[in-house]
GUKE-756668 format. One line per 8 residues: number of its first residue (from 1); their letters; for each residue x, y, z of N, C-alpha, C. Coordinates in nm, 4 decimals, always signed. Layout:
BEGIN
NUM) a) X/Y/Z/X/Y/Z/X/Y/Z; ... .
***
This chain:
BEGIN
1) xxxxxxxx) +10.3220/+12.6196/+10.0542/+10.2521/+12.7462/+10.0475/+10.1428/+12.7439/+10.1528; +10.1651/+12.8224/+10.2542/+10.0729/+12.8254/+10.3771/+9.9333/+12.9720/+10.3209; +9.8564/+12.9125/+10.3606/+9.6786/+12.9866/+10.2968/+9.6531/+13.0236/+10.4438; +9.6174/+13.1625/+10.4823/+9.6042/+13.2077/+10.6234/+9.4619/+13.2935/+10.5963; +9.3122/+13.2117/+10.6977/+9.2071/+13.2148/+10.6509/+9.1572/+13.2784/+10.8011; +9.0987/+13.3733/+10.7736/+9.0201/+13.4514/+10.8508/+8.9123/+13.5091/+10.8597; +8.8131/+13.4501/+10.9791/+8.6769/+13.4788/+10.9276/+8.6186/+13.6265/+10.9158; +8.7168/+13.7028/+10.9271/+8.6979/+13.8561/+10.8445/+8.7230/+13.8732/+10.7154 .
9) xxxxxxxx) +8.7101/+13.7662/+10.6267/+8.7395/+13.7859/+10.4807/+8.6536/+13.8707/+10.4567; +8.6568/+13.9470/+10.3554/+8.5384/+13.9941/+10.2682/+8.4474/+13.9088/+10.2555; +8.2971/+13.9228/+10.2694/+8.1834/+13.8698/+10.1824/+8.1445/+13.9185/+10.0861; +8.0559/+13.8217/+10.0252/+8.0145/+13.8584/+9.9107/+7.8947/+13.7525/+9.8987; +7.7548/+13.8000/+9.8093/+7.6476/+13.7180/+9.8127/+7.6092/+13.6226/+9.7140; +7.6318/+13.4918/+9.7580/+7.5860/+13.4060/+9.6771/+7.4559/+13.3942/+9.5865; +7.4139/+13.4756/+9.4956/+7.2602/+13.4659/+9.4437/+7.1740/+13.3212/+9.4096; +7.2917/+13.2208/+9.3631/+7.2276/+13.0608/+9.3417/+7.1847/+12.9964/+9.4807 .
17) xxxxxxxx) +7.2878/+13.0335/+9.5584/+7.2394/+12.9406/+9.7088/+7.1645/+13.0604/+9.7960; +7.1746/+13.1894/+9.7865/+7.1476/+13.2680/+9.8943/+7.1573/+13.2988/+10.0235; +7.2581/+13.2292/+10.0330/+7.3705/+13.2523/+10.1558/+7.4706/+13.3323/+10.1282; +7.5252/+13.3564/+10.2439/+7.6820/+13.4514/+10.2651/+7.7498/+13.4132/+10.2487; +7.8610/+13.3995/+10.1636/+7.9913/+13.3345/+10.1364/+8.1263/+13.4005/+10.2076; +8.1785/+13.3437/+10.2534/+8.3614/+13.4248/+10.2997/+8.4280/+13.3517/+10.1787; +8.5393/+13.3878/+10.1961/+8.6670/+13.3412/+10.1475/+8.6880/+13.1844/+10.1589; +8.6684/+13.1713/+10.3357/+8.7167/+13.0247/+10.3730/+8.5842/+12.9158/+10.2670 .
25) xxxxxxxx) +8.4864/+12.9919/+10.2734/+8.3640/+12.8477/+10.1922/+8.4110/+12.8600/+10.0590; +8.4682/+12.9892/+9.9811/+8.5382/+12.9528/+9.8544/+8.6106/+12.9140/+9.8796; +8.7156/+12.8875/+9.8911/+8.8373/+12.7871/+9.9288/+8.7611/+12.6405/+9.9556; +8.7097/+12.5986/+10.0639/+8.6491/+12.4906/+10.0781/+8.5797/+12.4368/+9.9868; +8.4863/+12.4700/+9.9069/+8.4132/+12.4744/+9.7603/+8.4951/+12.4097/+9.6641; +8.6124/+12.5125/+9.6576/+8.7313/+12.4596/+9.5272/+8.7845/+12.3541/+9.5560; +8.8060/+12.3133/+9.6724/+8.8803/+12.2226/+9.7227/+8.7987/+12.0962/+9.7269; +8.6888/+12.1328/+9.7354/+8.5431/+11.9858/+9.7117/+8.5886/+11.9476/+9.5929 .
33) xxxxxxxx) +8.5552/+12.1091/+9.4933/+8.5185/+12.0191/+9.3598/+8.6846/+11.9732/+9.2992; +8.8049/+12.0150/+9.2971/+8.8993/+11.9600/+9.3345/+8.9424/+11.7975/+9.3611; +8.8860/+11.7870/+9.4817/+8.8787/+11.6146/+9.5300/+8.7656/+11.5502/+9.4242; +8.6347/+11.6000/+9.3762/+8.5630/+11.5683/+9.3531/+8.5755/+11.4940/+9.2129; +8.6806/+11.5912/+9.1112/+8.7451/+11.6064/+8.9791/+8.8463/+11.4913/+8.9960; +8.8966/+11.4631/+9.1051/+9.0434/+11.3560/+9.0921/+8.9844/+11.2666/+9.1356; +8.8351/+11.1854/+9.2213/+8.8079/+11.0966/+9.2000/+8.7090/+11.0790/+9.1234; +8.6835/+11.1338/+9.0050/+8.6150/+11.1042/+8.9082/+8.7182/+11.0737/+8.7775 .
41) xxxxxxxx) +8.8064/+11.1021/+8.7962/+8.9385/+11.0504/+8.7093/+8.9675/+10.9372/+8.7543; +9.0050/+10.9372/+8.8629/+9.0786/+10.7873/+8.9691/+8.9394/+10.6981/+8.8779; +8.8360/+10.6917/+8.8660/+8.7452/+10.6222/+8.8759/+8.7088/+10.5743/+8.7042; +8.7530/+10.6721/+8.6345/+8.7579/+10.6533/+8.5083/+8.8891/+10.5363/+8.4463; +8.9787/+10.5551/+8.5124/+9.0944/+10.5511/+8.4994/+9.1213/+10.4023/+8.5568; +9.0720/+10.3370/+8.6347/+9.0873/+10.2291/+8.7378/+8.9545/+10.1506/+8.7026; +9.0594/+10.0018/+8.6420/+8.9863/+9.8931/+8.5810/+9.0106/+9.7920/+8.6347; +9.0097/+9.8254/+8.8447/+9.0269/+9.6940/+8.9088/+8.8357/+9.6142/+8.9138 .
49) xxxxxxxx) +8.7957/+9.7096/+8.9384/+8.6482/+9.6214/+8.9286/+8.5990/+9.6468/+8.8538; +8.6349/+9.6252/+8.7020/+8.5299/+9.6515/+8.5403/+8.4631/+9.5055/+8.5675; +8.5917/+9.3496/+8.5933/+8.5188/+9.2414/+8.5701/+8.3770/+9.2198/+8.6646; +8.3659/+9.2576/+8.7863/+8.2379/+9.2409/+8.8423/+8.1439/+9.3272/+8.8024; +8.1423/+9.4075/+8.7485/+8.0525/+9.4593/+8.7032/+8.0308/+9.4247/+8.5659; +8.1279/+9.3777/+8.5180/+8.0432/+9.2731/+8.3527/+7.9519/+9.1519/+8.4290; +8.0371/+9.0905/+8.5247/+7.9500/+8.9449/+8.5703/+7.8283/+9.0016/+8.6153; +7.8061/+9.1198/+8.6648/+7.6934/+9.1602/+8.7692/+7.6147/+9.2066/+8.6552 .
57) xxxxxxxx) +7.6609/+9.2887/+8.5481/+7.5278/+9.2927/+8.4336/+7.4987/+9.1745/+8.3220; +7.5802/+9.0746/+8.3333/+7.5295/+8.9323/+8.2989/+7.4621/+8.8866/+8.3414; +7.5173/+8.8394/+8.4858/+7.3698/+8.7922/+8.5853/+7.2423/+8.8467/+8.5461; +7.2572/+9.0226/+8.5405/+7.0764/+9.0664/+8.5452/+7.0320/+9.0806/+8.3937; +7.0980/+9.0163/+8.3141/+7.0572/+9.0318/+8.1747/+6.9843/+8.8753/+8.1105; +7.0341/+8.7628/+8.2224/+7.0366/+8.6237/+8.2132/+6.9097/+8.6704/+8.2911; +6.8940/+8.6827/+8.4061/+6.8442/+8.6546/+8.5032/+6.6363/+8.7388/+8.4003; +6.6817/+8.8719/+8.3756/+6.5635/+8.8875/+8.2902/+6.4781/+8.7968/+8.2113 .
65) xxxxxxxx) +6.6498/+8.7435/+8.1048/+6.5828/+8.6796/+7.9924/+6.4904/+8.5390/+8.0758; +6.5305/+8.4775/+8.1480/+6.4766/+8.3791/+8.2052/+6.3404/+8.4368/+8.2912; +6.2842/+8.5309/+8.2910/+6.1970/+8.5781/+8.3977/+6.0662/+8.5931/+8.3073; +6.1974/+8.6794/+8.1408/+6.0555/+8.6936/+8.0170/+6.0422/+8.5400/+7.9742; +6.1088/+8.4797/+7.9877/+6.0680/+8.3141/+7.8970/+5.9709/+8.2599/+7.9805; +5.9878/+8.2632/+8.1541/+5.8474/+8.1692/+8.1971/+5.7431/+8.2625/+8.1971; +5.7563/+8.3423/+8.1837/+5.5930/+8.4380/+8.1839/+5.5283/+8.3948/+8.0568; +5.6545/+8.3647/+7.9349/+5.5770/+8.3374/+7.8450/+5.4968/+8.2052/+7.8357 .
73) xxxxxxxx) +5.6062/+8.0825/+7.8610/+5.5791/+7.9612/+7.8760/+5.4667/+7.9319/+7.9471; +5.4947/+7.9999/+8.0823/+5.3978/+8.0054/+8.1962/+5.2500/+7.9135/+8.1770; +5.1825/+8.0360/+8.1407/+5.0403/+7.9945/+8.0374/+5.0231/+7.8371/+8.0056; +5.1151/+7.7858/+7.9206/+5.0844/+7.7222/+7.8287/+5.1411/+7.5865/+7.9304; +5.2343/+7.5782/+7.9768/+5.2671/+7.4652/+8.0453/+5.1879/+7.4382/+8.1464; +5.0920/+7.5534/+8.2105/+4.9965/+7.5072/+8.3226/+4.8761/+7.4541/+8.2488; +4.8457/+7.4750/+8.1425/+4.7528/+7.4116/+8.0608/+4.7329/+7.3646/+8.0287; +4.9094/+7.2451/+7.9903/+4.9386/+7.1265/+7.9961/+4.9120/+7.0219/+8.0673 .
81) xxxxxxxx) +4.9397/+7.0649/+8.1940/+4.9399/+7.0365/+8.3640/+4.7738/+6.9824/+8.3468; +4.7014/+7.1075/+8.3108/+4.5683/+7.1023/+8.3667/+4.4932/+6.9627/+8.2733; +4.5344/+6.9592/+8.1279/+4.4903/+6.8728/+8.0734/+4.5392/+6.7263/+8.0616; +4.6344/+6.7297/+8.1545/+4.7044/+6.5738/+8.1837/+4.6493/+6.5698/+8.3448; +4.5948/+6.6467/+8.4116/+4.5448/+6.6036/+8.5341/+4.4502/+6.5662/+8.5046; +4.3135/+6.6189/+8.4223/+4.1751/+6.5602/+8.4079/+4.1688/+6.4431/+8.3242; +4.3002/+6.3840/+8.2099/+4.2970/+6.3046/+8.2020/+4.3343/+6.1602/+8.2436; +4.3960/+6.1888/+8.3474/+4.4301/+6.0623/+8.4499/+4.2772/+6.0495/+8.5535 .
89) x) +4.2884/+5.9463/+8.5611/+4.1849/+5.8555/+8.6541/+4.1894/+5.9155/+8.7933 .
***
């Protein structure tokens, strides 16, 4: 089915964007959201990279918990530090 587009379409006024629309930017438009709709399916649909992205929110879930434990520790082990340095000679 051949679509024969001519920039004498009718216009008509876009009130959200406030530009001039033809025919050819509706067509082009549909055809975005179109592609836009089938790779948001493709993407739903396709579970070649689910596993890196479990490892990649492991990493930053490990990587937290270890960031809140020395902040906590932190404190207390330098205080350790400090009171085994003044007690050595």
């Amino acid at each position: 089915m051949a679509v024969l587009l001519l920039n004498v379409a009718p216009r008509c006024r876009s009130s959200a964007q406030g530009r001039v629309m033809t025919a050819r930017t509706r067509l082009t438009n549909s055809n975005k959201e179109a592609e836009m709709k089938a790779l948001f399916n493709r993407f739903v649909q396709e579970e070649s990279g689910q596993d890196l992205i479990e490892y990649g929110l492991l990493i930053g879930i490990i990587t937290t918990g270890a960031i809140a434990a020395i902040g906590a520790i932190g404190p207390k082990v330098g205080s350790y530090y400090s009171s085994l340095n003044a007690a050595l000679p």
